[in-house]
ROLO-159218 format. One record per residue (C-alpha): residue number from 0; chain; x, y, z. Coordinates in Angstrom, 3 decimals, always signed. Layout:
BEGIN
seq NUM	mol A	east X	north Y	up Z
...
END
This chain:
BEGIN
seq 0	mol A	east +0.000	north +0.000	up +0.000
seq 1	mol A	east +1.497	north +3.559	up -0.969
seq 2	mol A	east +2.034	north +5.759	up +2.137
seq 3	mol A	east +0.379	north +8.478	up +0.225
seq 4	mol A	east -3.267	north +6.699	up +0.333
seq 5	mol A	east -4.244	north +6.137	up +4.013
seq 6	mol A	east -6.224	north +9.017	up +3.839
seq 7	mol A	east -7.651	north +8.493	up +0.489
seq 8	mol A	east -8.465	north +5.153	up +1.494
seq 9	mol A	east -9.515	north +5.130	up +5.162
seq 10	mol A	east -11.288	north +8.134	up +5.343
seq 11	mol A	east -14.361	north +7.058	up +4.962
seq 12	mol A	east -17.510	north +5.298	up +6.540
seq 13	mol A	east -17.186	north +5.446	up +10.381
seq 14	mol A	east -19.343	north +7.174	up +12.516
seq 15	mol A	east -18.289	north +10.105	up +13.522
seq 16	mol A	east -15.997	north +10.605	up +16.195
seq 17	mol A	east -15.214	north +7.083	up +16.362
seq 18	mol A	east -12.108	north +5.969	up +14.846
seq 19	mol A	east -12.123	north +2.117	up +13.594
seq 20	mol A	east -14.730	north +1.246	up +11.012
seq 21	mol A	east -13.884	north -2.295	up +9.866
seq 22	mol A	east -11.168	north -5.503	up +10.028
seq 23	mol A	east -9.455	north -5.681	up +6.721
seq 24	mol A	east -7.388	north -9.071	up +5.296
seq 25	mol A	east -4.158	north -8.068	up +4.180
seq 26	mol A	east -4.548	north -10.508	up +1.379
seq 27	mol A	east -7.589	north -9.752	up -0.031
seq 28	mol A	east -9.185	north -7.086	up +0.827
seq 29	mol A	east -12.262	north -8.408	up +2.289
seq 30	mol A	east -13.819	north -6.522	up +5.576
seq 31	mol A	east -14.874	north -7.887	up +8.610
seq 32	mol A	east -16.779	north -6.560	up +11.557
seq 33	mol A	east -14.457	north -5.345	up +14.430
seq 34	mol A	east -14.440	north -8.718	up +16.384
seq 35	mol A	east -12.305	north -11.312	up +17.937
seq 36	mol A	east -11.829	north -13.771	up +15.324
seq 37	mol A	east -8.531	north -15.165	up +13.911
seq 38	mol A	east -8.396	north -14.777	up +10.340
seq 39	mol A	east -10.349	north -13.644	up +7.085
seq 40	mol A	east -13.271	north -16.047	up +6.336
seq 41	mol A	east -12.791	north -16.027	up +2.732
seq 42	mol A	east -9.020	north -16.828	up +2.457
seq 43	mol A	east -7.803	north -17.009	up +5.675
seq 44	mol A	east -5.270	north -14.161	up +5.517
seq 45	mol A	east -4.157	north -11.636	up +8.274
seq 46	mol A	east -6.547	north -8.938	up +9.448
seq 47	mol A	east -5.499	north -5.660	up +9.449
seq 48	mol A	east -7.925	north -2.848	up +11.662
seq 49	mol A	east -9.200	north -0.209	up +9.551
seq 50	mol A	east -8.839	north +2.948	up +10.742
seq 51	mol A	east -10.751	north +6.399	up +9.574
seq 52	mol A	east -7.516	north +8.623	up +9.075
seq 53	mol A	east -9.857	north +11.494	up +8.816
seq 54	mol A	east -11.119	north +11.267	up +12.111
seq 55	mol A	east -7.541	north +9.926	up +13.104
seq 56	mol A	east -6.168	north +13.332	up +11.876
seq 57	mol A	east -8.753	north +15.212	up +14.007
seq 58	mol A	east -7.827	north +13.558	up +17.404
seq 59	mol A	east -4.259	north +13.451	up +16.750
seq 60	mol A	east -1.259	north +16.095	up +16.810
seq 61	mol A	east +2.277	north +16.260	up +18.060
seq 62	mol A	east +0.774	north +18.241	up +20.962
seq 63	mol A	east -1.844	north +16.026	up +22.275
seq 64	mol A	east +0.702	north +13.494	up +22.271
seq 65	mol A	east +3.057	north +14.996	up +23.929
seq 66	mol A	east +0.079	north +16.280	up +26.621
seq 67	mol A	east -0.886	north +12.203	up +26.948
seq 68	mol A	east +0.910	north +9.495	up +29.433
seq 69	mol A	east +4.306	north +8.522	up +29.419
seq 70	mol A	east +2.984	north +5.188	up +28.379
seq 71	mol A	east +1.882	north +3.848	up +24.849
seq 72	mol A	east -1.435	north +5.078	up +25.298
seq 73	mol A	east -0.039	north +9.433	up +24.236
seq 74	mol A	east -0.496	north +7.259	up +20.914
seq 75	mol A	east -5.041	north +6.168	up +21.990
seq 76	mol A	east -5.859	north +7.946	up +18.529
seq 77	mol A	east -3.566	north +5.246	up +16.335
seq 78	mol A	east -4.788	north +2.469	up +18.600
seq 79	mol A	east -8.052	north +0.396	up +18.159
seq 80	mol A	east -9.760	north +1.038	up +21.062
seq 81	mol A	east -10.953	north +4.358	up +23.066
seq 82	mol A	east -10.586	north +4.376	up +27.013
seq 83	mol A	east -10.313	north +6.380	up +29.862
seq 84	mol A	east -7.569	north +6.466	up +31.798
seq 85	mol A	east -8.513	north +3.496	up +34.209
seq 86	mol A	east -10.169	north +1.321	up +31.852
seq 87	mol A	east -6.919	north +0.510	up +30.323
seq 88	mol A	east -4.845	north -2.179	up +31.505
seq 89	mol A	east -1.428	north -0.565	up +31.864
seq 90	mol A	east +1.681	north -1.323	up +34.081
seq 91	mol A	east +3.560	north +1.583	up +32.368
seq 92	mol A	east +4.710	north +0.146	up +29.024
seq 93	mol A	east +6.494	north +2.415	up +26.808
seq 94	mol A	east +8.436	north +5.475	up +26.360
seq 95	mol A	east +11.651	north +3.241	up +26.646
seq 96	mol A	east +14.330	north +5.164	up +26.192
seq 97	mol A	east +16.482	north +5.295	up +22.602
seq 98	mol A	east +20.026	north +5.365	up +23.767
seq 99	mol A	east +22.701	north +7.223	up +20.998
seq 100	mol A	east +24.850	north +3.839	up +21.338
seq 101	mol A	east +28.230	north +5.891	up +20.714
seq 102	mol A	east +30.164	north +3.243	up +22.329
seq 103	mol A	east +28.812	north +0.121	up +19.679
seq 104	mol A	east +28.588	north +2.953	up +17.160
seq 105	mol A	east +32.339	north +3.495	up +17.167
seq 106	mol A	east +33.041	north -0.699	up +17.220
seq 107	mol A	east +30.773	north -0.875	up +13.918
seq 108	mol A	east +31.665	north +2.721	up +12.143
seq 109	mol A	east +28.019	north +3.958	up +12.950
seq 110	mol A	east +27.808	north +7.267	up +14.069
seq 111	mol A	east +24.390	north +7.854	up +14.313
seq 112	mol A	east +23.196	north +4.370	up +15.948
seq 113	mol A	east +20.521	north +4.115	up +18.304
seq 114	mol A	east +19.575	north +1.436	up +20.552
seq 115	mol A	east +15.204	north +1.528	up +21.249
seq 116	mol A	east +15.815	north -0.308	up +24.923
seq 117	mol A	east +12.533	north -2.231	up +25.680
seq 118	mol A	east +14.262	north -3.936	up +28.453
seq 119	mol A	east +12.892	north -1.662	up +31.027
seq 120	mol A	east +9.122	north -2.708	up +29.629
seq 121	mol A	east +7.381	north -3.791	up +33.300
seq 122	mol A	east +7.950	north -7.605	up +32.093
seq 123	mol A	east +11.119	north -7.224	up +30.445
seq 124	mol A	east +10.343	north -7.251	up +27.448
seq 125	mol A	east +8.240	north -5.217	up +24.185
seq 126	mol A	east +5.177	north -7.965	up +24.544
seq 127	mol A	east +3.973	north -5.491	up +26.566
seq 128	mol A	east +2.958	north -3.101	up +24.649
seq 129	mol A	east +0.672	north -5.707	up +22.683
seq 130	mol A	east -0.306	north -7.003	up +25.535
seq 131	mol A	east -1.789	north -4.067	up +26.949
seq 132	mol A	east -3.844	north -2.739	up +23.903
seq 133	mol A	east -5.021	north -6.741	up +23.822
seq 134	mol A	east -6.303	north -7.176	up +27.497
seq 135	mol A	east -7.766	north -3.760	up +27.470
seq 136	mol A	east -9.951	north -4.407	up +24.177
seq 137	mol A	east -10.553	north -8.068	up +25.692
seq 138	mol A	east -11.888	north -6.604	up +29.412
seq 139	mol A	east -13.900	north -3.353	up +27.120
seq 140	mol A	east -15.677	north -6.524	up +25.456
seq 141	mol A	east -16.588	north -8.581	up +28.183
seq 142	mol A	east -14.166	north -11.349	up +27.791
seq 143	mol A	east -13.423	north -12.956	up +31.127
seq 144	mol A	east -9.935	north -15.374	up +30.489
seq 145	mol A	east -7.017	north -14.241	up +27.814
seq 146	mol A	east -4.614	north -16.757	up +26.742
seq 147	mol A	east -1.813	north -17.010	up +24.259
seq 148	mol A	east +0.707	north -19.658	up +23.142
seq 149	mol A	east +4.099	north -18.096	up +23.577
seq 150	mol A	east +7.908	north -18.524	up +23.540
seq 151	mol A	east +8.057	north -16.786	up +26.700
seq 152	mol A	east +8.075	north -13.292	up +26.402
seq 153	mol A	east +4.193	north -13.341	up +25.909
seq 154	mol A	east +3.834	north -15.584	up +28.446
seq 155	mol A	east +5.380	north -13.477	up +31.229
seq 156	mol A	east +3.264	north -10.257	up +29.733
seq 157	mol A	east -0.111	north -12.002	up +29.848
seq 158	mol A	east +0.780	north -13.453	up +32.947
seq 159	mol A	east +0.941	north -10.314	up +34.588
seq 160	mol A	east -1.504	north -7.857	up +32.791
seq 161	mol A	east -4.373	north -10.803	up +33.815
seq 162	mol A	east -3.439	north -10.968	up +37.044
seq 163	mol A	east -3.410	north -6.730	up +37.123
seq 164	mol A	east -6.801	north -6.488	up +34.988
seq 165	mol A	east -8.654	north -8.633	up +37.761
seq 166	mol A	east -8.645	north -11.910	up +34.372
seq 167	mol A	east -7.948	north -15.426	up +34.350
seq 168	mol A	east -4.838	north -16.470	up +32.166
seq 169	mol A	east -4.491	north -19.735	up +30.480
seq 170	mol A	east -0.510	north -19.514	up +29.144
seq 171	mol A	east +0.529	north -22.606	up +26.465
seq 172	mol A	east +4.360	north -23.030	up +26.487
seq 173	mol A	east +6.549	north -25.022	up +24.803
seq 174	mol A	east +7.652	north -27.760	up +27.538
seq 175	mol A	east +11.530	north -27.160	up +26.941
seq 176	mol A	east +10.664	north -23.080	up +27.903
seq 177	mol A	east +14.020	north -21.297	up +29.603
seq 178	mol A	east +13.674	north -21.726	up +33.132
seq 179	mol A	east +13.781	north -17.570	up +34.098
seq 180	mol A	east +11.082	north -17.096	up +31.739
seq 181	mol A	east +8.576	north -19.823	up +33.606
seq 182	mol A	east +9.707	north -18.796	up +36.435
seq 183	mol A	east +8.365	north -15.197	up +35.523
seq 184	mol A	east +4.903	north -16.848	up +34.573
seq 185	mol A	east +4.226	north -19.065	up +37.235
seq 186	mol A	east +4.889	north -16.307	up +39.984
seq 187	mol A	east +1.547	north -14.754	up +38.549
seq 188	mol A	east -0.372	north -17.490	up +38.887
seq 189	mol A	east -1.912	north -18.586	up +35.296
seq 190	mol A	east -3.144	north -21.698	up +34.183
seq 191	mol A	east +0.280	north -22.893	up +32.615
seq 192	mol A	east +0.401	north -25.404	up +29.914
seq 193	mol A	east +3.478	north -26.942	up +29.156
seq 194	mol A	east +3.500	north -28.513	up +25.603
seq 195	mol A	east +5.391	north -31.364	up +24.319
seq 196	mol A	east +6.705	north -30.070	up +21.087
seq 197	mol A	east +8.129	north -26.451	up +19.367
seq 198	mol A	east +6.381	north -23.047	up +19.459
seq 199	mol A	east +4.494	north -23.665	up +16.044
seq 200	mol A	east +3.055	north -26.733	up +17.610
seq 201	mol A	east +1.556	north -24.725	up +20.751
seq 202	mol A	east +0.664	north -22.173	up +18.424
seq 203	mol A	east -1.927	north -25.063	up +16.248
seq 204	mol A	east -3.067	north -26.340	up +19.475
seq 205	mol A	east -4.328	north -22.283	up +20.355
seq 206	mol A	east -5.303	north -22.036	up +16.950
seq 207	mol A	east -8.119	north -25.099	up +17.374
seq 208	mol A	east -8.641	north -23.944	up +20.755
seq 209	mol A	east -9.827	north -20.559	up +19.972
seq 210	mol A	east -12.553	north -22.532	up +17.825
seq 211	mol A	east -13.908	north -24.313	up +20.977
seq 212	mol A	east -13.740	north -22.154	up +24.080
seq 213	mol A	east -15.016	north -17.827	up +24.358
seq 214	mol A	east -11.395	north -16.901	up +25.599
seq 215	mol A	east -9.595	north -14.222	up +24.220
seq 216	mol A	east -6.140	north -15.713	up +22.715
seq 217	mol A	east -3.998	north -12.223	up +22.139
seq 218	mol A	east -1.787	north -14.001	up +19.222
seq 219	mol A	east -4.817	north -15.469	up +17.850
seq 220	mol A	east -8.033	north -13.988	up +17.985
seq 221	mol A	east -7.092	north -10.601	up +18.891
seq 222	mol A	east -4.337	north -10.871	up +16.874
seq 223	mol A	east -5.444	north -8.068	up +15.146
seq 224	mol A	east -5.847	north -5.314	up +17.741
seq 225	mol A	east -2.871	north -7.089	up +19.481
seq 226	mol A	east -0.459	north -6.521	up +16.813
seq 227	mol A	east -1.254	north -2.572	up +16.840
seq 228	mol A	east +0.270	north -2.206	up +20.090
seq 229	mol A	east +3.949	north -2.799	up +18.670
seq 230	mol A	east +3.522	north +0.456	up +16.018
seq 231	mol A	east +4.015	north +1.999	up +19.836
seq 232	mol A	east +7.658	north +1.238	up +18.995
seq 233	mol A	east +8.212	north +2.988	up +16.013
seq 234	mol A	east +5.671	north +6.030	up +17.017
seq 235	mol A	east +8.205	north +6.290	up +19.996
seq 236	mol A	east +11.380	north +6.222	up +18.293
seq 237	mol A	east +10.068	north +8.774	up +15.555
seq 238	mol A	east +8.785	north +11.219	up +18.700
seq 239	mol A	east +12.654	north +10.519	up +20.708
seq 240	mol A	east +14.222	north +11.530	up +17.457
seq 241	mol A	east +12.820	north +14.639	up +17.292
seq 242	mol A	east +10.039	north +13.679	up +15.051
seq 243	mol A	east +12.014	north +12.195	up +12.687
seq 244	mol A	east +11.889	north +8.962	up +10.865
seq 245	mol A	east +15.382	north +7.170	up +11.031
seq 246	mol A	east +17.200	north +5.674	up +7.791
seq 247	mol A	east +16.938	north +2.160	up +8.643
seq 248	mol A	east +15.326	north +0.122	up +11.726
seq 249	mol A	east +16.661	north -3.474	up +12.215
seq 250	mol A	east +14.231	north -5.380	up +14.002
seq 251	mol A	east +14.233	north -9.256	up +15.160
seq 252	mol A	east +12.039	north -11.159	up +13.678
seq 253	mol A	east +9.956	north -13.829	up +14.487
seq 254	mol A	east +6.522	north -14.459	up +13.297
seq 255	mol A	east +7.110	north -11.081	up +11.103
seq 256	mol A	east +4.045	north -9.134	up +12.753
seq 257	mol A	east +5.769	north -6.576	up +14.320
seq 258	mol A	east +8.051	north -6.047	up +11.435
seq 259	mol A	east +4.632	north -5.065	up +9.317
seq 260	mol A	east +3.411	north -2.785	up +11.880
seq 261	mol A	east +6.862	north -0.809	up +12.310
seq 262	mol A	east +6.557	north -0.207	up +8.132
seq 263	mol A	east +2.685	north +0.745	up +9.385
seq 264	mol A	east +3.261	north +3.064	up +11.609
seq 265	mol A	east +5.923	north +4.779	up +9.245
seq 266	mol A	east +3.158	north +5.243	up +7.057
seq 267	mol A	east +0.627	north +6.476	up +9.264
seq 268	mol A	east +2.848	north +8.889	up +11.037
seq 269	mol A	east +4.150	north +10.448	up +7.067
seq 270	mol A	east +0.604	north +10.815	up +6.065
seq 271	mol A	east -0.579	north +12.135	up +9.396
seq 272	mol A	east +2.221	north +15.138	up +9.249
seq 273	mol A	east +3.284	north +14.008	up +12.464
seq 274	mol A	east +7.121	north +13.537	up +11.074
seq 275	mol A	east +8.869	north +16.820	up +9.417
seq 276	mol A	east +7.602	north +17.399	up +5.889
seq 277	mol A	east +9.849	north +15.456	up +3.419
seq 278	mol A	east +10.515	north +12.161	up +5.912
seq 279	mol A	east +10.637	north +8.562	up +3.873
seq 280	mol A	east +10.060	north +5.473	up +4.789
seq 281	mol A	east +12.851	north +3.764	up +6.630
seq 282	mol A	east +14.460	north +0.811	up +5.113
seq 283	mol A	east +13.194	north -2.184	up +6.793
seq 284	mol A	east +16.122	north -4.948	up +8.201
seq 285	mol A	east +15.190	north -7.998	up +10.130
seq 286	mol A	east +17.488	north -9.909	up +11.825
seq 287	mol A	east +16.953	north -14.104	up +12.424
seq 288	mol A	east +19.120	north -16.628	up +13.867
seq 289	mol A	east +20.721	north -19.345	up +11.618
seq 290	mol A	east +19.175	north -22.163	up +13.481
seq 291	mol A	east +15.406	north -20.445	up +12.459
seq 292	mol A	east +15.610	north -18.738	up +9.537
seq 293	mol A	east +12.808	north -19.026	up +7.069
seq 294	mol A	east +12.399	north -15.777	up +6.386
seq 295	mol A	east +16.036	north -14.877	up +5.627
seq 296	mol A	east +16.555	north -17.683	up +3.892
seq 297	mol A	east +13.410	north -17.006	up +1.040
seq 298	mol A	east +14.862	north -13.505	up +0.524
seq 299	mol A	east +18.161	north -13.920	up +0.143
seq 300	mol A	east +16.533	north -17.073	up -2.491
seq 301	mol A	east +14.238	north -14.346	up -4.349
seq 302	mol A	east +11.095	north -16.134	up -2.781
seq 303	mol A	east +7.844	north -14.748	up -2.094
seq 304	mol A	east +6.801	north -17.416	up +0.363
seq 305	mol A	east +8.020	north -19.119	up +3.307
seq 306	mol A	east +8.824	north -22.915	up +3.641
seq 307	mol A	east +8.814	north -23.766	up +7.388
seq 308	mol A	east +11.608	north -25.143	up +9.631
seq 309	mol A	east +11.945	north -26.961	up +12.567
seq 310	mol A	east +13.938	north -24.443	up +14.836
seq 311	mol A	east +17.427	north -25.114	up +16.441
seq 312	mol A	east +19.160	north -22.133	up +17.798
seq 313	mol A	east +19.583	north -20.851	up +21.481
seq 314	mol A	east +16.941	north -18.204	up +20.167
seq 315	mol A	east +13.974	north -19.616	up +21.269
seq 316	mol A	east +11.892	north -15.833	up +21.892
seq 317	mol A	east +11.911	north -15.902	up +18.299
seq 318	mol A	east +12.085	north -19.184	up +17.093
seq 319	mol A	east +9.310	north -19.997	up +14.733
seq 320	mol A	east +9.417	north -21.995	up +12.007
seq 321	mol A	east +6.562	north -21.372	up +10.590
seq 322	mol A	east +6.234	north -17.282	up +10.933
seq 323	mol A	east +1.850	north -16.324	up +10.169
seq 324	mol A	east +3.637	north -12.909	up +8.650
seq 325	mol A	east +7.054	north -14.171	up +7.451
seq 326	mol A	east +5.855	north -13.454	up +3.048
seq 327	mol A	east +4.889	north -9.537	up +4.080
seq 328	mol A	east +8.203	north -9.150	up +6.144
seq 329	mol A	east +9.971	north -10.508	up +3.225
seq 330	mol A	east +8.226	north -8.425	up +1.141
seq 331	mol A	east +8.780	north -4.967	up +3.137
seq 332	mol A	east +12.127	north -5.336	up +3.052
seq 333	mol A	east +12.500	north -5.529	up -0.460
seq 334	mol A	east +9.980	north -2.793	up -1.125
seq 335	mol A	east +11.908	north -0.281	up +1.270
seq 336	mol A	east +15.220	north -1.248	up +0.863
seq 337	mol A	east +16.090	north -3.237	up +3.722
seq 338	mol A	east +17.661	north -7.203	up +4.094
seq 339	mol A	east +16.796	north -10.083	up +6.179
seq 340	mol A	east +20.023	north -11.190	up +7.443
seq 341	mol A	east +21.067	north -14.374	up +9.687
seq 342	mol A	east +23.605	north -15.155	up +11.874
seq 343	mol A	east +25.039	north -18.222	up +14.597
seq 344	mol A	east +24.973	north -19.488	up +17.860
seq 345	mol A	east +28.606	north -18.203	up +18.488
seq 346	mol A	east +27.669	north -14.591	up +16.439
seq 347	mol A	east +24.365	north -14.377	up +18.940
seq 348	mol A	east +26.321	north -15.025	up +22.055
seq 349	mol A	east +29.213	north -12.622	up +20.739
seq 350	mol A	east +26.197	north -9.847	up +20.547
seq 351	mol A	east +25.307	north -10.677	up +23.752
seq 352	mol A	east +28.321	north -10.015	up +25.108
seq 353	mol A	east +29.097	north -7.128	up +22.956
seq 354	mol A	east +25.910	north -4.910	up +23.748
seq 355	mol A	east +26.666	north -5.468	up +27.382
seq 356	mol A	east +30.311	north -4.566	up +27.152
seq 357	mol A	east +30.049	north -1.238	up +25.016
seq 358	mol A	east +26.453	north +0.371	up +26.001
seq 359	mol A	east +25.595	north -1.374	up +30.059
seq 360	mol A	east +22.500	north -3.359	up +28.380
seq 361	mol A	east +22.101	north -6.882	up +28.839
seq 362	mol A	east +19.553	north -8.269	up +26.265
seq 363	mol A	east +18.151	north -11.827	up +25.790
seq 364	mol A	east +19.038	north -14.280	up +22.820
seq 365	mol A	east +17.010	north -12.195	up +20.702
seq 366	mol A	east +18.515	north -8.681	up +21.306
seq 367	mol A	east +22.231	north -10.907	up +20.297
seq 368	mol A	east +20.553	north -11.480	up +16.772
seq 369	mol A	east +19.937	north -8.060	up +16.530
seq 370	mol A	east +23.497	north -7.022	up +17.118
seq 371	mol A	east +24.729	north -9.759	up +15.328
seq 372	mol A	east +23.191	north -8.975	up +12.234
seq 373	mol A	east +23.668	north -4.980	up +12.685
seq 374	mol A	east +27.808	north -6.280	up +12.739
seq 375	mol A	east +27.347	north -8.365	up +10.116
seq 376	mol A	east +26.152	north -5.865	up +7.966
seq 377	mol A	east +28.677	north -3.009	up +9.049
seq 378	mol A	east +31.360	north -5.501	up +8.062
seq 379	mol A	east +29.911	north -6.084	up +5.216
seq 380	mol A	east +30.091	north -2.155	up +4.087
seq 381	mol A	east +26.161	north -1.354	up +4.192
seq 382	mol A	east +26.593	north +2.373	up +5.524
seq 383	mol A	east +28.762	north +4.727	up +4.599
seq 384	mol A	east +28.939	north +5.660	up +8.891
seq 385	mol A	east +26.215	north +8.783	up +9.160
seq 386	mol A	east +23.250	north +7.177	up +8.603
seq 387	mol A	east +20.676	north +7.695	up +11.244
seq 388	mol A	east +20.143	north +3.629	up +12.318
seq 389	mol A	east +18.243	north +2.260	up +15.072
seq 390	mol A	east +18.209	north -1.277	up +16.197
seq 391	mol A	east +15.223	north -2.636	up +18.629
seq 392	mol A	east +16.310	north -4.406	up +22.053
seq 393	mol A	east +13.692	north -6.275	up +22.759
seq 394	mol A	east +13.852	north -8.392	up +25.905
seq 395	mol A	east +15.910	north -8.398	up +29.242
seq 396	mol A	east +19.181	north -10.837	up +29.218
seq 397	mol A	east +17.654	north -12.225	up +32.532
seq 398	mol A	east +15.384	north -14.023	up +30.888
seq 399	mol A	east +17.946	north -16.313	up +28.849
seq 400	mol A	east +20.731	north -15.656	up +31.244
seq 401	mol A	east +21.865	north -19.886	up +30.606
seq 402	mol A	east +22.518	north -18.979	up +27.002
seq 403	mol A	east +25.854	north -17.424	up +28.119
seq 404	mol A	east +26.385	north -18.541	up +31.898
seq 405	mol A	east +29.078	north -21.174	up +30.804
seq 406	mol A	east +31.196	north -18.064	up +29.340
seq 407	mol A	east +31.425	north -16.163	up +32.178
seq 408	mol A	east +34.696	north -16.176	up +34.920
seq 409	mol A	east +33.940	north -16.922	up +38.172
seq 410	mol A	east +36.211	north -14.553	up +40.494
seq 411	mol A	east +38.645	north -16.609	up +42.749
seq 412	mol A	east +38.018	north -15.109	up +46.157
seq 413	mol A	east +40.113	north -12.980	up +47.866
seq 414	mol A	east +41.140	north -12.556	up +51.938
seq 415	mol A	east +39.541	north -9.291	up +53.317
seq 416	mol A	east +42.844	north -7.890	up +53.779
seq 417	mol A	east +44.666	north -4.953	up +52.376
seq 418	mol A	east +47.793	north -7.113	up +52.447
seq 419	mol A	east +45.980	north -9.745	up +50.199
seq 420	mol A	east +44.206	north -7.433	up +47.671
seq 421	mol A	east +47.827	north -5.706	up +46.944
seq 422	mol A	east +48.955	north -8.767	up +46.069
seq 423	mol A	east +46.493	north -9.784	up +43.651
seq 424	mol A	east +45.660	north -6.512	up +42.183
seq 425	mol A	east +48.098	north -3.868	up +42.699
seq 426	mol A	east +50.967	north -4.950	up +42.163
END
């Protein structure tokens, strides 16, 4: 879709005042009533919500946002649902900061790198934001238990957003999970499921779930709304920069949703004014590990579609084989520019331990890819050094602290004496 049609297109048939008019499939076309339901029922493609830019454009400015919470909800008039203040279900998500990485800049010849550090989310991770746009629409509606399948990130944020919105949680894991991450479930008391088989196998199970029982699933049946809480991201990073789009954005990706909302939210925010007159589109780059790679591997073939994998890599947050949105990421990133890039086990770990090192932030397995794959590319001669980059940080080391345990020195004690320390350390 151009960037220079949402008006043109969207403005158009809502009532008045309110904002969403319709579900629309991403592969067809077709509309839907705004409901909880998993996919078009003509071809079974994505649903997009269908906002009325016009009315959009009335609500919005770079004023009342800046007036709004330091939370994800400044951005209510790009979201799919209308609340007061305490009808939401919000724990403070958002407005991470973006950190000028000067330090990992300088190790990569970047001098304009940015690091979006969703680390500090209230869970640890960027599920958060989704989360919270998903139980609040679930609670407006009357639905009394949310669930999800989940590689763990999810898991911890609808864990805890339940438990604060007053909801049961039913929370389908993989069995093999990272122990931090059901540790950080459990303590919230859900209904957890552990599942004997990979992510895209928990994510079927949901799938014929959702057909059977009047629970919300947030990757599933509110998929939808769900997915327009990550554009948060990218509505942030444009605000912290200035209002300013950046060159390029390297995302992880996993199923690929996020990575379509980030190019959505560029779009809405050029057509809404609410970057400086002239901004383009960033250039779209998303970063996968080796041992899960579907979608890297079709574009760097020239495919259009995906042909799933069983996943093998230490990178289990985004680990699956079978990604719902992998074609459109593949797609974005050829339309604006961007790669999809892999890297190792050892490259992951080596990110890991480089982000920590040069900027003080310790990411999970996922945020490694991500720095990986921004090295990778700097190595290979992608920017000339002044481009404006930013990278997202997803999720909090703590939560896959195993995946580099092993390489870390334990200290030999020392005697608490002066004598002692001198001996080992100043002379």
């Amino acid at each position: 879709m151009s960037t220079l049609s949402l008006l043109e297109r969207y403005g158009k048939g809502a009532v008045a005042g309110s904002r969403v008019s319709a579900l629309v499939c991403r592969a067809c076309g077709h509309e839907m009533p705004v409901v909880a339901t998993s996919s078009c029922d003509r071809c079974f493609g994505p649903l997009e919500v269908e906002y009325d830019y016009t009315e959009v454009s009335r609500q919005i400015s770079r004023a009342s946002i800046a007036a709004g919470p330091p939370t994800i909800w400044r951005y209510q008039a790009l979201l799919p649902l209308d609340l007061e203040d305490d009808a939401r279900v919000s724990l403070g998500e958002g407005l991470t900061p973006l950190i000028h990485a000067r330090n990992l800049g300088a190790e990569l010849g970047l001098r304009n790198l940015h690091l979006k550090n969703d680390t500090l989310n209230p869970t640890g991770s960027f599920k958060d934001r989704v989360v919270s746009v998903a139980v609040s629409w679930a609670r407006r509606h009357g639905i009394a238990t949310v669930a999800c399948a989940s590689t763990g990130n999810l898991a911890n944020s609808v864990a805890a957003y339940a438990a604060h919105a007053g909801c049961r949680a039913v929370i389908l894991v993989p069995a093999d999970l990272e122990p931090a991450k059901i540790l950080a479930t459990s303590i919230y008391r859900p209904t957890l499921i552990a599942v004997d088989g990979t992510y895209d196998d928990v994510n079927r199970l949901c799938v014929e779930l959702a057909d059977r029982v009047d629970w919300g699933f947030c990757n599933i049946n509110l998929r939808a709304f769900y997915g327009e809480g990550s554009k948060t991201l990218t509505f942030e990073t444009a605000e912290q920069l200035g209002w300013r789009l950046p060159d390029e954005i390297v995302v992880p990706v996993a199923s690929g949703c996020q990575f379509v909302k980030h190019r959505k939210a560029a779009g809405e925010l050029i057509d809404l004014e609410l970057v400086d007159r002239g901004s383009r589109l960033p250039r779209f780059t998303g970063a996968q590990a080796a041992g899960c790679s579907p979608v890297a591997t079709a574009f760097a073939s020239g495919a259009e579609t995906i042909t799933p994998v069983r996943p093998d890599t230490i990178a289990r947050s985004i680990a699956i084989g079978n990604p719902s949105d992998g074609a459109d990421t593949v797609r974005i990133a050829r339309e604006t520019g961007g790669v999809v890039e892999a890297v190792s086990e050892e490259e992951i770990i080596e990110g890991i331990e480089l982000l920590a090192a040069s900027e003080g932030i310790f990411a999970e397995t996922a945020g490694g890819v991500t720095v990986a794959v921004l090295r990778k590319l700097a190595r290979s001669g992608r920017w000339s050094g002044d481009e404006t980059v930013v990278a997202y940080i997803t999720g909090h080391g703590l939560k896959t602290a195993d995946a580099v345990s092993t390489r870390l020195p334990v200290p030999e004690p020392v005697a608490p004496s002066l004598r002692a320390f001198s001996e080992r350390f100043l002379n």
